[in-house]
PyMOL Python script that loads the backbone (N, CA, C, O; Angstrom):
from pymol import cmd

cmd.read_pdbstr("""\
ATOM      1  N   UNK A   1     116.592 122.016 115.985  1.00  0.00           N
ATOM      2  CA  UNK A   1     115.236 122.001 115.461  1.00  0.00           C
ATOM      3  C   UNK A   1     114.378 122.933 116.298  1.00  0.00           C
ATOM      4  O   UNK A   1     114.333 122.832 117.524  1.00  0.00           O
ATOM      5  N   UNK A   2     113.861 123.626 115.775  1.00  0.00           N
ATOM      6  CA  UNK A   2     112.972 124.394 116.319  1.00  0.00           C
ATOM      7  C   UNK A   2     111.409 123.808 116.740  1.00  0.00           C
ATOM      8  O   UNK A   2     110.717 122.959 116.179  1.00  0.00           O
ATOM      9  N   UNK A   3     111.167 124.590 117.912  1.00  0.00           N
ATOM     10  CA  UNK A   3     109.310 123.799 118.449  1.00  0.00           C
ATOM     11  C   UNK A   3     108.874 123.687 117.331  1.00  0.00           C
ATOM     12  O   UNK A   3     109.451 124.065 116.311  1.00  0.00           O
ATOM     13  N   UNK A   4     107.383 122.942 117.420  1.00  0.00           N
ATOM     14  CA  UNK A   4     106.886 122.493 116.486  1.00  0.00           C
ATOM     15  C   UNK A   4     105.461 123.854 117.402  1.00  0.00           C
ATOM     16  O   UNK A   4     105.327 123.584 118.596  1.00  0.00           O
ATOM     17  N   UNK A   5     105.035 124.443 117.173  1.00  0.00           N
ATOM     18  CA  UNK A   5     103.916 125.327 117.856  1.00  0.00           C
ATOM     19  C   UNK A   5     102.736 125.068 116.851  1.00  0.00           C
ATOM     20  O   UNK A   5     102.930 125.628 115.772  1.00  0.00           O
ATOM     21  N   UNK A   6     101.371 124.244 116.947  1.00  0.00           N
ATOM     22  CA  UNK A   6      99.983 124.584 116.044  1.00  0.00           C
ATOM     23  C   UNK A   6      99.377 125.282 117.150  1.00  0.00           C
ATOM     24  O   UNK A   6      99.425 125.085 118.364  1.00  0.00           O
ATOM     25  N   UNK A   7      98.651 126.362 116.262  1.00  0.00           N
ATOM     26  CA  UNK A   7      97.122 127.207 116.773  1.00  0.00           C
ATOM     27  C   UNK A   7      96.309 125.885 116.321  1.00  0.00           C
ATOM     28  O   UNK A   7      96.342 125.094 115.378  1.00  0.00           O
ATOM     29  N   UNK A   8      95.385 126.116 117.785  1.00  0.00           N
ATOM     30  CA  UNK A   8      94.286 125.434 117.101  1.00  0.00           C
ATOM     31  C   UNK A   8      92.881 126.119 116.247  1.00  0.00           C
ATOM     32  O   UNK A   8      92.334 127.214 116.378  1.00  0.00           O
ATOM     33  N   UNK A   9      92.588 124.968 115.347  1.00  0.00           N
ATOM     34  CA  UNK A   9      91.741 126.281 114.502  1.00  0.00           C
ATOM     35  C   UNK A   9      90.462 125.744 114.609  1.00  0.00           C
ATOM     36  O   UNK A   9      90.423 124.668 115.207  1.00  0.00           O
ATOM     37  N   UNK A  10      89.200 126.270 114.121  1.00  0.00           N
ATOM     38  CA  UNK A  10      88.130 126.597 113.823  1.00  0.00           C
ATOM     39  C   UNK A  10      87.735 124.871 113.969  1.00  0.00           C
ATOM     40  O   UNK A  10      88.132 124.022 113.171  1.00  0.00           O
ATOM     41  N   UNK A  11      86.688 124.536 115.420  1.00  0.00           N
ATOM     42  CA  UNK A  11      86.341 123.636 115.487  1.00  0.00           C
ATOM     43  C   UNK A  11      87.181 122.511 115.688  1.00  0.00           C
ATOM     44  O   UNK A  11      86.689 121.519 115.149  1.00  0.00           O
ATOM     45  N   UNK A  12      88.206 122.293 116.228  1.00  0.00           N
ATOM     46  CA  UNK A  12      89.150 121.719 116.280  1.00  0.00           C
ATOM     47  C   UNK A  12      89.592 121.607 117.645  1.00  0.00           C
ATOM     48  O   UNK A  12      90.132 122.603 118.127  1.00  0.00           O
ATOM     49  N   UNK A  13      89.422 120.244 118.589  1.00  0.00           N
ATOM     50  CA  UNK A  13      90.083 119.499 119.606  1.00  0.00           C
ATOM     51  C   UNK A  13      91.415 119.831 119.614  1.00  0.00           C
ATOM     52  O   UNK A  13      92.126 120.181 118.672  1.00  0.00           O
ATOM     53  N   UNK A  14      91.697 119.673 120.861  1.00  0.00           N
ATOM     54  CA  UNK A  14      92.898 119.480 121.459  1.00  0.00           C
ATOM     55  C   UNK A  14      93.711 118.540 120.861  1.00  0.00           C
ATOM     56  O   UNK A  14      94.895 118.634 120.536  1.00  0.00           O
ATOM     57  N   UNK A  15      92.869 117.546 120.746  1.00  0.00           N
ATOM     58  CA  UNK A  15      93.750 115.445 120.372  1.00  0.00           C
ATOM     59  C   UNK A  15      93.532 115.953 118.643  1.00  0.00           C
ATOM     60  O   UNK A  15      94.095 115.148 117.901  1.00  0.00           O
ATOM     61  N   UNK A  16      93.047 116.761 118.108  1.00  0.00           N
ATOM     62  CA  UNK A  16      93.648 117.067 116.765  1.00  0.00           C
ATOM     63  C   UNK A  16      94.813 117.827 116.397  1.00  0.00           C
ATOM     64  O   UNK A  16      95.629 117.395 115.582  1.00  0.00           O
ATOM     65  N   UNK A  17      94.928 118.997 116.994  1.00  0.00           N
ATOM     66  CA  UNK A  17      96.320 119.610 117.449  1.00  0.00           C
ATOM     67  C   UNK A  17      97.201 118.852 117.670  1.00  0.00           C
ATOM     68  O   UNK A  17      98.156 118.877 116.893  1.00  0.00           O
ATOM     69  N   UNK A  18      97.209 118.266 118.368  1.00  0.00           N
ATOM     70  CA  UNK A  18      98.260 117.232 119.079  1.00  0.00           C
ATOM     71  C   UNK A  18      98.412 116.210 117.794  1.00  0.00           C
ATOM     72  O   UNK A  18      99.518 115.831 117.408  1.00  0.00           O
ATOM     73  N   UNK A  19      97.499 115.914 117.339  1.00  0.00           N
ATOM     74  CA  UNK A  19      97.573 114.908 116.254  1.00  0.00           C
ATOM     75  C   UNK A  19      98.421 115.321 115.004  1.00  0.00           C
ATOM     76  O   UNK A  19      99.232 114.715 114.304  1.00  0.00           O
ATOM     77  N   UNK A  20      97.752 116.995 115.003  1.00  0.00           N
ATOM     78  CA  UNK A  20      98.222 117.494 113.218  1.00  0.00           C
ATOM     79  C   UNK A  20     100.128 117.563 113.669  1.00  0.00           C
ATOM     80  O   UNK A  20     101.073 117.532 112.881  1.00  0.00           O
ATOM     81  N   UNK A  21     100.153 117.647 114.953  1.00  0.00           N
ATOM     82  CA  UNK A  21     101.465 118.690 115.438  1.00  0.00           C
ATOM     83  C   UNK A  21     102.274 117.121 115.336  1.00  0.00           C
ATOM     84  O   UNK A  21     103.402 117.060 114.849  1.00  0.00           O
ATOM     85  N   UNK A  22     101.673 116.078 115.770  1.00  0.00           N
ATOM     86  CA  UNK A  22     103.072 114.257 115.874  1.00  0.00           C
ATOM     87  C   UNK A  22     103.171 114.110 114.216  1.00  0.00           C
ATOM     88  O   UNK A  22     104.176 113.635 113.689  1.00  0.00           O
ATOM     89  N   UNK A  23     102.098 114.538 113.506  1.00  0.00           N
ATOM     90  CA  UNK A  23     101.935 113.745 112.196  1.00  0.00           C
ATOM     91  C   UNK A  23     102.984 114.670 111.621  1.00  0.00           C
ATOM     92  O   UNK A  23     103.756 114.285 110.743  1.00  0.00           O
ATOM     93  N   UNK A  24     103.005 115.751 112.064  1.00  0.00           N
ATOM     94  CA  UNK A  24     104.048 116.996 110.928  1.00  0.00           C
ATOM     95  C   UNK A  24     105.203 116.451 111.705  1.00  0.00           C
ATOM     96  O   UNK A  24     106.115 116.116 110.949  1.00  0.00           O
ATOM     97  N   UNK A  25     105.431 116.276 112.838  1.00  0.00           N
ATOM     98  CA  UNK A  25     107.291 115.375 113.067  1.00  0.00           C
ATOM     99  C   UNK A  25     107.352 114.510 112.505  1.00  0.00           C
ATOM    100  O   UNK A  25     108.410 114.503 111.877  1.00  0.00           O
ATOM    101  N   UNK A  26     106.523 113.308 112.260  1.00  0.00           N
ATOM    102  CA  UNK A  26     106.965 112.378 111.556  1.00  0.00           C
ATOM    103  C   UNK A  26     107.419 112.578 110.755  1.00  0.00           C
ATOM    104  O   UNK A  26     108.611 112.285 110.659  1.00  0.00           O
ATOM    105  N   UNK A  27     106.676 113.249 109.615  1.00  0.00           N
ATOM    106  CA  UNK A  27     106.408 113.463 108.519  1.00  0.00           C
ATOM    107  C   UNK A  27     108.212 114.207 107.847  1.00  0.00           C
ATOM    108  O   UNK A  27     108.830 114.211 106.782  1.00  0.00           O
ATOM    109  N   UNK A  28     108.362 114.615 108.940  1.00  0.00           N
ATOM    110  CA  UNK A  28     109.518 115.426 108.870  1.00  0.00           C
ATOM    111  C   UNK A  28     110.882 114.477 109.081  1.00  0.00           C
ATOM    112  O   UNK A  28     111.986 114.863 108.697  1.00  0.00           O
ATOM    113  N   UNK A  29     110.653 113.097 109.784  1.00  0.00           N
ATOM    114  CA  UNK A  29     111.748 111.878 109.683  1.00  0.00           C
ATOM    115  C   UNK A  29     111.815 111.021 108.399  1.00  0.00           C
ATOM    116  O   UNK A  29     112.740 110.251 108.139  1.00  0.00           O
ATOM    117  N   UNK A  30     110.289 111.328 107.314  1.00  0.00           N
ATOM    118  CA  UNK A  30     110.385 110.834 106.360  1.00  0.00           C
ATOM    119  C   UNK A  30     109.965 109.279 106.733  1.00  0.00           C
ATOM    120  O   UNK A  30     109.929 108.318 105.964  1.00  0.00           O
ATOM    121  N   UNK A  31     109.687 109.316 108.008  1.00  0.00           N
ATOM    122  CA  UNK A  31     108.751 107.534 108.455  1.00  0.00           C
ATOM    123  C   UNK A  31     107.534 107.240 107.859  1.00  0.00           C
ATOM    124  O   UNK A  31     106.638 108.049 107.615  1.00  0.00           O
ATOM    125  N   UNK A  32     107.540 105.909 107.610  1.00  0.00           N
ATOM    126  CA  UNK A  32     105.674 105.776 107.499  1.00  0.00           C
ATOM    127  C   UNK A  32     105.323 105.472 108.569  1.00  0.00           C
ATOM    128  O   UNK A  32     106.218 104.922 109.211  1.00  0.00           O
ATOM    129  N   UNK A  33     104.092 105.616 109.248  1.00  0.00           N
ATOM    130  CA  UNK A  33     103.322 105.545 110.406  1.00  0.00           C
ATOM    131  C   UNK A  33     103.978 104.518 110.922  1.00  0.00           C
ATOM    132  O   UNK A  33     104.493 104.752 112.015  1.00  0.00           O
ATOM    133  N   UNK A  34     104.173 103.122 110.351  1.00  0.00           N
ATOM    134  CA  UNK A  34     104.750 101.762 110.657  1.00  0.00           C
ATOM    135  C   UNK A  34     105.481 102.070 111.409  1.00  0.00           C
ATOM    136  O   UNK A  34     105.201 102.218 112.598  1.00  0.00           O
ATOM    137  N   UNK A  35     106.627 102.248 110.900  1.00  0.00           N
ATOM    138  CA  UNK A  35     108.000 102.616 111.681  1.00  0.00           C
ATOM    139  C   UNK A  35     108.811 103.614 112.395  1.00  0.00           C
ATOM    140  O   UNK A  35     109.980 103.574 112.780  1.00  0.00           O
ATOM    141  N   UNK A  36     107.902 104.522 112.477  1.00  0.00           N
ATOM    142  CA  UNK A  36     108.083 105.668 113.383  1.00  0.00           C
ATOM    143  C   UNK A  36     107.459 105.170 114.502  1.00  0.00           C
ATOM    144  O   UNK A  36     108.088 105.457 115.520  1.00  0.00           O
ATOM    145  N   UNK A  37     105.930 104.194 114.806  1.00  0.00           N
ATOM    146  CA  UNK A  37     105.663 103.803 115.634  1.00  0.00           C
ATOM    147  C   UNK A  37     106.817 102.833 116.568  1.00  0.00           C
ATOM    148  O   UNK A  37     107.166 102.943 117.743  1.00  0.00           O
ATOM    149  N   UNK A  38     107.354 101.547 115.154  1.00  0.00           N
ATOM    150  CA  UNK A  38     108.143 101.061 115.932  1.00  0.00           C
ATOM    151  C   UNK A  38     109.616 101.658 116.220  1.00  0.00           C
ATOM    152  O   UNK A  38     110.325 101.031 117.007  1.00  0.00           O
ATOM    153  N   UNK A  39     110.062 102.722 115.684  1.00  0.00           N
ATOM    154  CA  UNK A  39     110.770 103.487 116.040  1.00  0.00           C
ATOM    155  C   UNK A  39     110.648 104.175 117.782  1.00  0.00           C
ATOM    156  O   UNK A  39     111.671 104.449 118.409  1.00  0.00           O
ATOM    157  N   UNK A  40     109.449 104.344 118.284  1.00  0.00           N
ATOM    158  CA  UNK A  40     109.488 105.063 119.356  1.00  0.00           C
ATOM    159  C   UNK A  40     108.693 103.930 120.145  1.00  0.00           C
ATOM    160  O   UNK A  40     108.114 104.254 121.182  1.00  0.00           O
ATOM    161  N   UNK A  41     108.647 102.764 119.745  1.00  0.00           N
ATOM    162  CA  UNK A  41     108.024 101.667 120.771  1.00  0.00           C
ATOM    163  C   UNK A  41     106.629 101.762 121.215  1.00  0.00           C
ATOM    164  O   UNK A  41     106.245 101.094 122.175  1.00  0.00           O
ATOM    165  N   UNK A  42     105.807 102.593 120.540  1.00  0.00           N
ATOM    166  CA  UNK A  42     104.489 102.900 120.849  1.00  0.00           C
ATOM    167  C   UNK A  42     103.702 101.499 119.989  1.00  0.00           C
ATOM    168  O   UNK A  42     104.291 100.970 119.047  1.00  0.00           O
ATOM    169  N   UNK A  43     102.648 101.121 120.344  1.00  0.00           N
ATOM    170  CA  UNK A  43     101.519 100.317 119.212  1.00  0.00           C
ATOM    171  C   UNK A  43     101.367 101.793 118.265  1.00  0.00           C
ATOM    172  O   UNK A  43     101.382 102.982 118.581  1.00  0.00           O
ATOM    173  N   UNK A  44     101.180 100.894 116.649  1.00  0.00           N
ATOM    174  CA  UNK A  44     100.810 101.763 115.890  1.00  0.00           C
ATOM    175  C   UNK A  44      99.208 102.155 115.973  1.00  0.00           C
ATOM    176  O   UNK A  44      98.918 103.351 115.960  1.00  0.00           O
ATOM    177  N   UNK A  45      98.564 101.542 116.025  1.00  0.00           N
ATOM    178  CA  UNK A  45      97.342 101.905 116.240  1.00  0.00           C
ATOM    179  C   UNK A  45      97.355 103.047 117.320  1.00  0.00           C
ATOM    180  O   UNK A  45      96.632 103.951 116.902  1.00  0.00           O
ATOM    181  N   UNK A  46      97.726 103.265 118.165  1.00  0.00           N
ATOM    182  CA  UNK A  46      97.783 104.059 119.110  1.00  0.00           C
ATOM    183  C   UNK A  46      99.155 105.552 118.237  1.00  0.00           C
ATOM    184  O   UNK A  46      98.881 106.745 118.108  1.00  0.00           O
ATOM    185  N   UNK A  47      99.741 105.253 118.055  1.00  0.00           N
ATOM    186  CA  UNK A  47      99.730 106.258 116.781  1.00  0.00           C
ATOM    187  C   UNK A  47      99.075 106.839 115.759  1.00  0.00           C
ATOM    188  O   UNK A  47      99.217 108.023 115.454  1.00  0.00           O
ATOM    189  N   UNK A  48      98.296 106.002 115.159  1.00  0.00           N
ATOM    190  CA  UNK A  48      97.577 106.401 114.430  1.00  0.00           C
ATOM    191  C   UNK A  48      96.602 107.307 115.037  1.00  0.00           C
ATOM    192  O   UNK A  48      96.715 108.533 114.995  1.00  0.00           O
ATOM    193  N   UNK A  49      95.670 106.696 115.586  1.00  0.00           N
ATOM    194  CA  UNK A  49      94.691 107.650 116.907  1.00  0.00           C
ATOM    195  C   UNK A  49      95.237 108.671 117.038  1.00  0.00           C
ATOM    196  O   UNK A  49      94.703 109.508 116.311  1.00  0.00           O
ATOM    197  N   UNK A  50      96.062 109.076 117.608  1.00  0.00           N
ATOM    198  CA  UNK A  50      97.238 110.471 118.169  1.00  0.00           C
ATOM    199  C   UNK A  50      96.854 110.983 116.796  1.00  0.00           C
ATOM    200  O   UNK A  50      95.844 111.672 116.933  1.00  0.00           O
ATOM    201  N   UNK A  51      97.211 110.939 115.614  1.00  0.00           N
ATOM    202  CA  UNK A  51      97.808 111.468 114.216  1.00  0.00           C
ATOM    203  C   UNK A  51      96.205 112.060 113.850  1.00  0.00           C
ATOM    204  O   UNK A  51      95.880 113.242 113.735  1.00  0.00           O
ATOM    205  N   UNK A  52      95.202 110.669 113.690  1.00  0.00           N
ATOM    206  CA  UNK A  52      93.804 111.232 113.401  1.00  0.00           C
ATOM    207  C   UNK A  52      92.905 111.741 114.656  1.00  0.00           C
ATOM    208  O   UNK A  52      91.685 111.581 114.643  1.00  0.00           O
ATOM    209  N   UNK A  53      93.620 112.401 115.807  1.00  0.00           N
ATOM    210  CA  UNK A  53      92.478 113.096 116.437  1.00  0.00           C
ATOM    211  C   UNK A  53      91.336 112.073 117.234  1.00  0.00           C
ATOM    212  O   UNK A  53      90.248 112.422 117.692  1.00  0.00           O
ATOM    213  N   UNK A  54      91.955 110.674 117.246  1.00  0.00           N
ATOM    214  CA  UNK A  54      90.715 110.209 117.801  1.00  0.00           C
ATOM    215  C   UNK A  54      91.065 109.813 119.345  1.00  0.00           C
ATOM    216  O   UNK A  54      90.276 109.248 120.102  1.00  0.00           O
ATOM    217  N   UNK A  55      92.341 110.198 119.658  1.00  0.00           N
ATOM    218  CA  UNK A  55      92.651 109.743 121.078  1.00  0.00           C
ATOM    219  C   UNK A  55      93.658 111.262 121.777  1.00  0.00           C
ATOM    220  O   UNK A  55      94.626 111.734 121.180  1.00  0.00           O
ATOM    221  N   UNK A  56      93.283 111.637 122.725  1.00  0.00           N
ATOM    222  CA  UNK A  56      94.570 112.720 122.751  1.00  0.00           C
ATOM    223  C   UNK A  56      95.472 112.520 123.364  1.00  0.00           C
ATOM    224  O   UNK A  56      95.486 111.910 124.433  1.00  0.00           O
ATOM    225  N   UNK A  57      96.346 112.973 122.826  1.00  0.00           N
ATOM    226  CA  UNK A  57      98.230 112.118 123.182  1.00  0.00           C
ATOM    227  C   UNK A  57      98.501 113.478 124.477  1.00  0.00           C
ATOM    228  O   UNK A  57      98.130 114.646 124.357  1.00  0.00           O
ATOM    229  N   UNK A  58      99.295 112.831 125.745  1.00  0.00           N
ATOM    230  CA  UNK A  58      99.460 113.779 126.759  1.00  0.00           C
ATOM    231  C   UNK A  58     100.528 114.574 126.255  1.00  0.00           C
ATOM    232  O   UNK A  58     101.435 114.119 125.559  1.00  0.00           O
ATOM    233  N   UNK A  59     100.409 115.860 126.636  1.00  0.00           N
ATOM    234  CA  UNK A  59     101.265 116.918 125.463  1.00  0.00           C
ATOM    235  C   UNK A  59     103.232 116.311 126.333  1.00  0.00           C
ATOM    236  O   UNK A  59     104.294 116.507 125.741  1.00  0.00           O
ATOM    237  N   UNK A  60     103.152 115.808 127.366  1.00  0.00           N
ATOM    238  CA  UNK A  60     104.677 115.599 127.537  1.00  0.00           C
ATOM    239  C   UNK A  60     104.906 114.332 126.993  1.00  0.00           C
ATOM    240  O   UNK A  60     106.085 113.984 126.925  1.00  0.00           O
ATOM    241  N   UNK A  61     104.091 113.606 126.610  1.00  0.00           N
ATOM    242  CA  UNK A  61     104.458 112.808 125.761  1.00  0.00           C
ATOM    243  C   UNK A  61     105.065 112.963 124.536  1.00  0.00           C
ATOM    244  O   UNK A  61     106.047 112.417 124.034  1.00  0.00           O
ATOM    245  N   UNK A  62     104.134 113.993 124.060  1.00  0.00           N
ATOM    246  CA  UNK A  62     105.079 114.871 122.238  1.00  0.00           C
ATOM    247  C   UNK A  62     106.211 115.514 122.946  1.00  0.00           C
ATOM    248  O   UNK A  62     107.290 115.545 122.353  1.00  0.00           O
ATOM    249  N   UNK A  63     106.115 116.064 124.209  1.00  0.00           N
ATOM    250  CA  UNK A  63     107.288 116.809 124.193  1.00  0.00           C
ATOM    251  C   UNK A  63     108.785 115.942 123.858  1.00  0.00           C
ATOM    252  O   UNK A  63     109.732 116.196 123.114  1.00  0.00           O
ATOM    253  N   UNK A  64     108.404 114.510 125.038  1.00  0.00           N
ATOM    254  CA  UNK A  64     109.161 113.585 124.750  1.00  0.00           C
ATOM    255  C   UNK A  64     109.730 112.936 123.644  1.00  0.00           C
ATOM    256  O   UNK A  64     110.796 112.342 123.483  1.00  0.00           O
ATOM    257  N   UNK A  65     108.697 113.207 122.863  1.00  0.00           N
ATOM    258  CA  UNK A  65     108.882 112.415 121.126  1.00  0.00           C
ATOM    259  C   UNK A  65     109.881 113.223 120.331  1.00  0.00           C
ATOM    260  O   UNK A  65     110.835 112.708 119.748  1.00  0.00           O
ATOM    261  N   UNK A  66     109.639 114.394 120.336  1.00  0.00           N
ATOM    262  CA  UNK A  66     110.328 115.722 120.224  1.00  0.00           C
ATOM    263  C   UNK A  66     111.353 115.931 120.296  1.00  0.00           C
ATOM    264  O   UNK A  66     112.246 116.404 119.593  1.00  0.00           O
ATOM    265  N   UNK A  67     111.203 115.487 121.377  1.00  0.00           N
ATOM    266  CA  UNK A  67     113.025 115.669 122.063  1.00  0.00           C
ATOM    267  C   UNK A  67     113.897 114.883 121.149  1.00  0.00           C
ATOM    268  O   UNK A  67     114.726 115.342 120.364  1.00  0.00           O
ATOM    269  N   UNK A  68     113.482 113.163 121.437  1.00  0.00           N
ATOM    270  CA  UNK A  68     113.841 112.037 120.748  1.00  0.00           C
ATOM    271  C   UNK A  68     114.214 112.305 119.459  1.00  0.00           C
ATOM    272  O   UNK A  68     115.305 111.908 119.051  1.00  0.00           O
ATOM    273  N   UNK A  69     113.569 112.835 118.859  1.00  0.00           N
ATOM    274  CA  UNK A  69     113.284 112.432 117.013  1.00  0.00           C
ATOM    275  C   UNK A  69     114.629 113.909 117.051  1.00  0.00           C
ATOM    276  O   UNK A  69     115.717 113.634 116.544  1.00  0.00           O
ATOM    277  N   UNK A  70     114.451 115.256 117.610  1.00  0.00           N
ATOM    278  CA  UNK A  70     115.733 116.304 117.107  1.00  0.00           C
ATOM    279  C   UNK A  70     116.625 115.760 117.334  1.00  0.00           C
ATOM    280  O   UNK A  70     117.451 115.916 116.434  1.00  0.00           O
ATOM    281  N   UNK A  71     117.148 114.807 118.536  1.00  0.00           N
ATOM    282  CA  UNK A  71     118.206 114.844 118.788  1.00  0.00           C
ATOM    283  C   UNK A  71     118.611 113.183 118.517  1.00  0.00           C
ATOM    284  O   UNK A  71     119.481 112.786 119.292  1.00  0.00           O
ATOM    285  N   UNK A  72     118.202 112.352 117.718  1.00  0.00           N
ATOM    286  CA  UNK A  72     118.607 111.097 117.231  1.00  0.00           C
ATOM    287  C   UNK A  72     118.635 111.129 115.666  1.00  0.00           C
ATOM    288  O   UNK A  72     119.431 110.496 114.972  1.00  0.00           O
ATOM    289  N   UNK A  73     117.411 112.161 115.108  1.00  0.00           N
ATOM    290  CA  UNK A  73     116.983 111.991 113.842  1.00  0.00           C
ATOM    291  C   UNK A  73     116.896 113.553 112.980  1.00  0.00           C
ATOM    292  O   UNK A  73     117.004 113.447 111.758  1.00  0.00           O
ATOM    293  N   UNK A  74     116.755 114.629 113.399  1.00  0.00           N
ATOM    294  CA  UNK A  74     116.853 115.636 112.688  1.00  0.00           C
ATOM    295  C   UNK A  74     117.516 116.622 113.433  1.00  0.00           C
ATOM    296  O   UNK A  74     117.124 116.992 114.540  1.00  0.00           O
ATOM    297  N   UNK A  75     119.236 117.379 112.442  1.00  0.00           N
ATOM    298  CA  UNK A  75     119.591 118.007 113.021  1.00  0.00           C
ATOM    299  C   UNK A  75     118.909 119.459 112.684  1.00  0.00           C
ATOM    300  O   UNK A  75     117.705 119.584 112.461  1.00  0.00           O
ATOM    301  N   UNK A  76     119.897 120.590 112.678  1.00  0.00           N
ATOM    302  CA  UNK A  76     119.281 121.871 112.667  1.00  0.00           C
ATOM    303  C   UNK A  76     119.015 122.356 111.732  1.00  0.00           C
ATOM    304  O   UNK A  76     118.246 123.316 111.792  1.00  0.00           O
ATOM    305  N   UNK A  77     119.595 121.856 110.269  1.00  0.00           N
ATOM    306  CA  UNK A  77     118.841 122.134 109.417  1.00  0.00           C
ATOM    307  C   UNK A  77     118.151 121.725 108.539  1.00  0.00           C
ATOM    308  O   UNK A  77     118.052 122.105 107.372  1.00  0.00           O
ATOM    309  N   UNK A  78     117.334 120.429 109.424  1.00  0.00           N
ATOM    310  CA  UNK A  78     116.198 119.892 108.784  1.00  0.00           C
ATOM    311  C   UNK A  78     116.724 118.891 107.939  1.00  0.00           C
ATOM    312  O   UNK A  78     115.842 118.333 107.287  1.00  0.00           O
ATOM    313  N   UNK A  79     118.057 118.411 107.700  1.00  0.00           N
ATOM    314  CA  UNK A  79     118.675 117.063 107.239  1.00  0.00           C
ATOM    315  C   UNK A  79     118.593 115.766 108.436  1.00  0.00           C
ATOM    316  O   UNK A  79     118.529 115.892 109.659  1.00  0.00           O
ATOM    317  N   UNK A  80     118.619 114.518 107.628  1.00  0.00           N
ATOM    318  CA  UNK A  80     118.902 113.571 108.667  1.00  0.00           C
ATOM    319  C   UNK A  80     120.103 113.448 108.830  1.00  0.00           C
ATOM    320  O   UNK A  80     120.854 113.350 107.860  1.00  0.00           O
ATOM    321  N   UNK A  81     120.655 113.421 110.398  1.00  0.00           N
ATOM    322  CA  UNK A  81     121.960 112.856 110.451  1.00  0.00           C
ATOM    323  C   UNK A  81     122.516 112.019 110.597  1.00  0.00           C
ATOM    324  O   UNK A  81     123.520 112.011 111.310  1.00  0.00           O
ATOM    325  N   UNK A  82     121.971 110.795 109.843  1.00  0.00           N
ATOM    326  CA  UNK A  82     122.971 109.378 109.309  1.00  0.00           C
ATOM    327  C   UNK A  82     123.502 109.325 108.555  1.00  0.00           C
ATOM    328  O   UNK A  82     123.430 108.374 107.777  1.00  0.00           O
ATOM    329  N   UNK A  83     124.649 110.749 108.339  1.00  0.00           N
ATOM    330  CA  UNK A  83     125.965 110.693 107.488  1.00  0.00           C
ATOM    331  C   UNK A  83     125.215 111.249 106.468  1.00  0.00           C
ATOM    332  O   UNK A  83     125.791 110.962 105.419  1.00  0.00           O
ATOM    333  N   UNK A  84     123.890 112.118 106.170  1.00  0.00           N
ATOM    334  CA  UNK A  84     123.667 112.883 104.670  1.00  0.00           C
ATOM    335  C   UNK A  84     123.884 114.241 104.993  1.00  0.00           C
ATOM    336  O   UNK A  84     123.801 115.104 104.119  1.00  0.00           O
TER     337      UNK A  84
END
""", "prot")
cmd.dss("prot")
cmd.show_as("cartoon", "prot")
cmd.util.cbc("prot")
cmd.orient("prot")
């Protein structure tokens, strides 16, 4: 899997970047917020925050998530690998 890299754009925080950049991995495991939270042991609420920009997630934390989700949940070409 390749980085996930956002520019940040026009009026736009850091903890939104960070937000748009966890919400597009998820998004990419095919989780709903629910269970991607309990997937990575975080409170969802505290996911959510991260996702909408209202809290900013420490960037080695995504790095961490990152890591997690390519190498448990998406291989290289963007399939899941639980046998599909």
């Amino acid at each position: 899997m390749e980085r996930i890299i956002v520019e940040i754009q026009n009026n736009e925080t850091e903890a939104q970047r960070l937000g748009r950049m966890i919400k597009y991995l998820r998004l990419l495991t095919g989780m709903k917020r629910e269970d991607f939270a309990n997937y990575l042991h975080i409170p969802l609420n505290t996911v959510r925050d991260w996702e909408q920009g209202k809290r900013k997630m420490p960037e080695y934390v995504y790095e961490l998530i990152e890591y997690k989700v390519s190498r448990e949940l998406i291989s290289e070409d963007g399939d899941e690998e639980n046998g599909k």
